[in-house]
Structure formats: C-alpha cells, structure tokens
C-alpha positions in Angstrom: 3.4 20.6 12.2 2.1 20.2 8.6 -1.2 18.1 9.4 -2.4 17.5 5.7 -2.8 13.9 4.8 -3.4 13.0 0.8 -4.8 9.7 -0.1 -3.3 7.4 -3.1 -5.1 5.2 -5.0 -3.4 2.4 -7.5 -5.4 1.6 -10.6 -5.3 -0.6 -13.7 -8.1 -0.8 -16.5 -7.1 -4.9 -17.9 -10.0 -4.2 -20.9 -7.8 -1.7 -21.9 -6.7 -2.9 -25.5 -3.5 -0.7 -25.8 -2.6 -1.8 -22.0 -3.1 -5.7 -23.3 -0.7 -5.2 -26.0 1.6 -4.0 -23.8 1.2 -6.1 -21.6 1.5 -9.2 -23.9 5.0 -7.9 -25.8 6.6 -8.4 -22.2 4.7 -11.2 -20.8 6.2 -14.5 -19.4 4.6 -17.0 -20.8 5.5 -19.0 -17.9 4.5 -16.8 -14.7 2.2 -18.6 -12.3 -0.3 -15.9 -11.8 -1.1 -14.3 -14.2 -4.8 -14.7 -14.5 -7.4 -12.2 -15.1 -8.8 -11.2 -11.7 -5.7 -9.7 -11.1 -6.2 -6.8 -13.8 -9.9 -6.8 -14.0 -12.1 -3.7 -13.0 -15.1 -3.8 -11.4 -16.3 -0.4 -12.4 -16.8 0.5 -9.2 -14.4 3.3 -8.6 -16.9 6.0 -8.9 -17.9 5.2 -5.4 -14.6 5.0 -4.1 -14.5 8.7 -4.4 -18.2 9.3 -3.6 -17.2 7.6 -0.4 -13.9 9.8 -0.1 -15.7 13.0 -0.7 -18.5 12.1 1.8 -16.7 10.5 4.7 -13.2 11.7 4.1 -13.6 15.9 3.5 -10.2 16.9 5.3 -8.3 15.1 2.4 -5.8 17.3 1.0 -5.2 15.8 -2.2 -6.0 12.5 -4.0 -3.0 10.8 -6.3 -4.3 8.4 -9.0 -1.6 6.4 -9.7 -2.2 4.6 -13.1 -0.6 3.0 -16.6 -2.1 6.1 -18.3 -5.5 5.3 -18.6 -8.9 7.1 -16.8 -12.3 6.1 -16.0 -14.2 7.9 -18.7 -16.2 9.4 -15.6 -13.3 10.8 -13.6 -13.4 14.6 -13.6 -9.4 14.6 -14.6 -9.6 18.8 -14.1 -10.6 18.5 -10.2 -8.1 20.7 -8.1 -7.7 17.8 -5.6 -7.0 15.3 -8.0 -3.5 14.5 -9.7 -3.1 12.2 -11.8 0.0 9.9 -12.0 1.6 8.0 -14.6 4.0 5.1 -13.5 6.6 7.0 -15.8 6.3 9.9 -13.8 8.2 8.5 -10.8 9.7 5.5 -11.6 12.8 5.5 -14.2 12.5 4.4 -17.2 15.1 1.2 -17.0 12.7 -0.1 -14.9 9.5 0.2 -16.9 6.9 -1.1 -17.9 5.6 -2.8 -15.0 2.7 -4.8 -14.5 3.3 -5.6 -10.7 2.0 -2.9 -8.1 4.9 -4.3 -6.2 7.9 -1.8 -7.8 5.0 1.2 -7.7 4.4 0.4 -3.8 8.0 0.3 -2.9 8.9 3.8 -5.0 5.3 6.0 -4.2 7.7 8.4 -1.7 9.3 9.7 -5.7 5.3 11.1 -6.4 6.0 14.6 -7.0 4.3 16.7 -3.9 2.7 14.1 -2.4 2.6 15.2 1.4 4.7 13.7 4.2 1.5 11.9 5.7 -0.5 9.8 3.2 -2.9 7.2 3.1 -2.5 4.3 0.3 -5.5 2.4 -0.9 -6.0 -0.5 -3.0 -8.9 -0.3 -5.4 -10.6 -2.6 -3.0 -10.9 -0.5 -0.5 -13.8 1.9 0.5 -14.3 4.4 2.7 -18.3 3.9 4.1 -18.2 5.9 7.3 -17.1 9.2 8.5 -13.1 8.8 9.3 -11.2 10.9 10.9 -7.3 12.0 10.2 -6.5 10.9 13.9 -7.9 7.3 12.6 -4.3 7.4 10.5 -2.0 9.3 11.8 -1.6 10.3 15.8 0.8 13.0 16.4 2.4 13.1 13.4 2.9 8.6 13.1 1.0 6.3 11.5 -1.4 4.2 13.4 -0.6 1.0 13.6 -1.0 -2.7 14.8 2.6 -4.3 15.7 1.7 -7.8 15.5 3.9 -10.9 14.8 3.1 -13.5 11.9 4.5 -15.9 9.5 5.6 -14.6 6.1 5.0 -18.0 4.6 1.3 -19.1 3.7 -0.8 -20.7 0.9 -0.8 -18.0 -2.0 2.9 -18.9 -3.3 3.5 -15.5 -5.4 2.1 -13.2 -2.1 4.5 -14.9 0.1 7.3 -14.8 -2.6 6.7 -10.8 -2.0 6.3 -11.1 1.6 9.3 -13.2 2.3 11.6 -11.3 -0.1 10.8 -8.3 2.3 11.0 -10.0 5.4 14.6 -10.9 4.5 15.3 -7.3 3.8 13.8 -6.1 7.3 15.8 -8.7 9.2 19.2 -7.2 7.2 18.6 -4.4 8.8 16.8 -4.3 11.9 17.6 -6.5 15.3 14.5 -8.6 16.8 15.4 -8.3 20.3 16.7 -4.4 20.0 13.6 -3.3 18.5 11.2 -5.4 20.8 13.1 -4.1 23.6 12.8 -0.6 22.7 9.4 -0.6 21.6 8.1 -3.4 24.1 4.4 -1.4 24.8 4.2 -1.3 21.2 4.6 -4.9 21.0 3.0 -6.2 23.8 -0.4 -3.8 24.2 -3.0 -5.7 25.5 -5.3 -3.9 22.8 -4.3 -6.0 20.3 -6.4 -8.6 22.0 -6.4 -11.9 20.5 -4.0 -11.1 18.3 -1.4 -10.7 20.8 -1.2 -14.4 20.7 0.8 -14.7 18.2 3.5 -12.2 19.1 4.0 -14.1 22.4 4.1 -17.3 20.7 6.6 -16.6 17.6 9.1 -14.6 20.4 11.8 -17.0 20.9 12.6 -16.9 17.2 16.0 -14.9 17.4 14.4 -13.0 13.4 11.6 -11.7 12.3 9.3 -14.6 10.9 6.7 -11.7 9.5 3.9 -9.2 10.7 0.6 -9.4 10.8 -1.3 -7.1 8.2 -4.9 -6.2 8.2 -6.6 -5.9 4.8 -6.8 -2.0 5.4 -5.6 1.2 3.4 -1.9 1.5 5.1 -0.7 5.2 6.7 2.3 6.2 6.0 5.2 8.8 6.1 7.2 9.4 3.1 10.2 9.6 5.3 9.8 5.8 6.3 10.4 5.0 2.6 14.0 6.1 2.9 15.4 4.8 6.3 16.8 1.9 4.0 
C-alpha cells in the first residue's frame, strides 16, 4: 500500500493590489460577508511550515494552493513544494473565485497530489510531533462520526453547510448507513459528544455532522463517490 500522505494548504494574500482589482470587477455589491477578515493575512505562514518541517518530517509533498501570489519568503524552488494556481485545476468557466468553497470541493483535480492527503486551513498549525497514523489508519482517514445540526448563527457558513447536507441526504440512507456502520456511530470514545448522535436519531435524514476545527484527512477517491 502507497503510505505517502501530502499536506495542502489554501491561501490568499487580500493586500494584494492586483488580487483587489480582481476581486472588485466581479464583486456583488450586495453579498453579506464580504468583510476584510475574510481575506486578510496574518503573516504568519512562515511558521506554518516551520511547524510542518519540525513536527511533520514524513510529509511527502506540500500543495500551495493560491490565486497566484507567494509570500515573498517562500522558497518557491523547494522539491517538496508545488505550487498551485486555482487555474490549474479548476476550468476556466468557472473562474475566478473568491470562495474556498468551489477549490475545496474540486482539490482531488490537483495534478499528483497523492491518494492520502491532509488539507489545512491557513489557521491551522502543527505545534507537536504528529504522526501519519494520527490521519490516516490503514489506509482511511481518521475520523469522528458525530451527529449535529447544519443550521446555526453564522448565516453564509450554514448556507454552505446546509446546501451539502441536502446533497448527502440525496444520496445516502440514514438508517442504512447507521446500521452498517453502527460502532462507528455509536463508540463510546466520542464521549460527550455521543450525546448528540443519540439525541438527533429518530430524525429519518441527516440533520448535519459534527466537525472539529482541525486539518481534515482525506482520500482523493472519496471526492468522486458522487
């Protein structure tokens, strides 16, 4: 079994001058957020992959997934590193974007990237030694199976959210899948957070899943089941 994991990374530079005036030519004047927290960088990154180079040394390769501008301090000629414009895997009726979403749901079209991958958001930091059975476990992603409710307070999050929800339950049956998978849904691991599986059961769909702020394993395979 091909064991070699590569870690992806999303990133936007919203000081970039060029990016703003793209940005602003396709702009909806009347989108809800829109605001500047969304695009800003921290310039922090550099220890992102300080942290990934310390703690993380089994990485096979690192995919920078950007509008088409670098950190001026990113070493762009590192073997490990590839570097990859939104153009490069995503066709062109559908650009430009300025929503991670349509780059999260197309990352399996990254040329090379490896079966087994780990996706971070720029907010995300590896501070400790991690291993590559703290992702993937015989060839899966680890996991939590947790239910939850799709709908909350941030009303453009749970626009996303619910939109995929709606997919899922198209194509997957509650019951079958709890039935078939019923350690995986009831472990008593989860704790506390088993809770709320037991209590949102007797809904015939799926209301949501619970999802930890964490970078997300996953196979390239899974991308194309639907």
């Amino acid at each position: 079994m091909n064991n070699k994991i590569d870690f992806l990374i999303c990133w936007v530079d919203g000081s970039d001058p060029a990016w703003q005036s793209e940005k602003e030519k396709f702009s909806n004047k009347h989108e809800l957020d829109d605001h500047e927290c969304r695009y800003r960088d921290w310039d922090n990154l550099q220890y992102w992959f300080r942290g990934v180079e310390k703690f993380a040394p089994w990485v096979n390769n690192i995919y920078f997934v950007t509008w088409g501008h670098v950190p001026a301090w990113l070493n762009t000629a590192h073997p490990q590193l590839q570097i990859v414009r939104h153009e490069d895997f995503i066709d062109e009726e559908h650009l430009p974007t300025f929503s991670v979403r349509p780059l999260e749901i197309n990352l399996h079209n990254i040329n090379g990237l490896e079966e087994q991958f780990v996706y971070f958001n720029d907010d995300m930091f590896v501070i400790k030694p991690v291993k590559k059975t703290d992702f993937f476990v015989r060839g899966k992603p680890r996991d939590i199976a947790v239910m939850d409710i799709a709908i909350k307070g941030d009303i453009i999050h749970s626009c996303a959210v619910y939109n995929s929800i709606m997919v899922i339950n198209k194509h997957f049956n509650k019951q079958k899948m709890i039935k078939e998978n019923y350690a995986n849904w009831f472990n008593p691991l989860y704790g506390k957070y088993l809770i709320k599986t037991i209590l949102l059961s007797p809904w015939k769909i799926i209301t949501g899943f619970y999802t930890p702020h964490l970078p997300n394993a996953f196979l390239k395979s899974t991308f194309l089941i639907i």
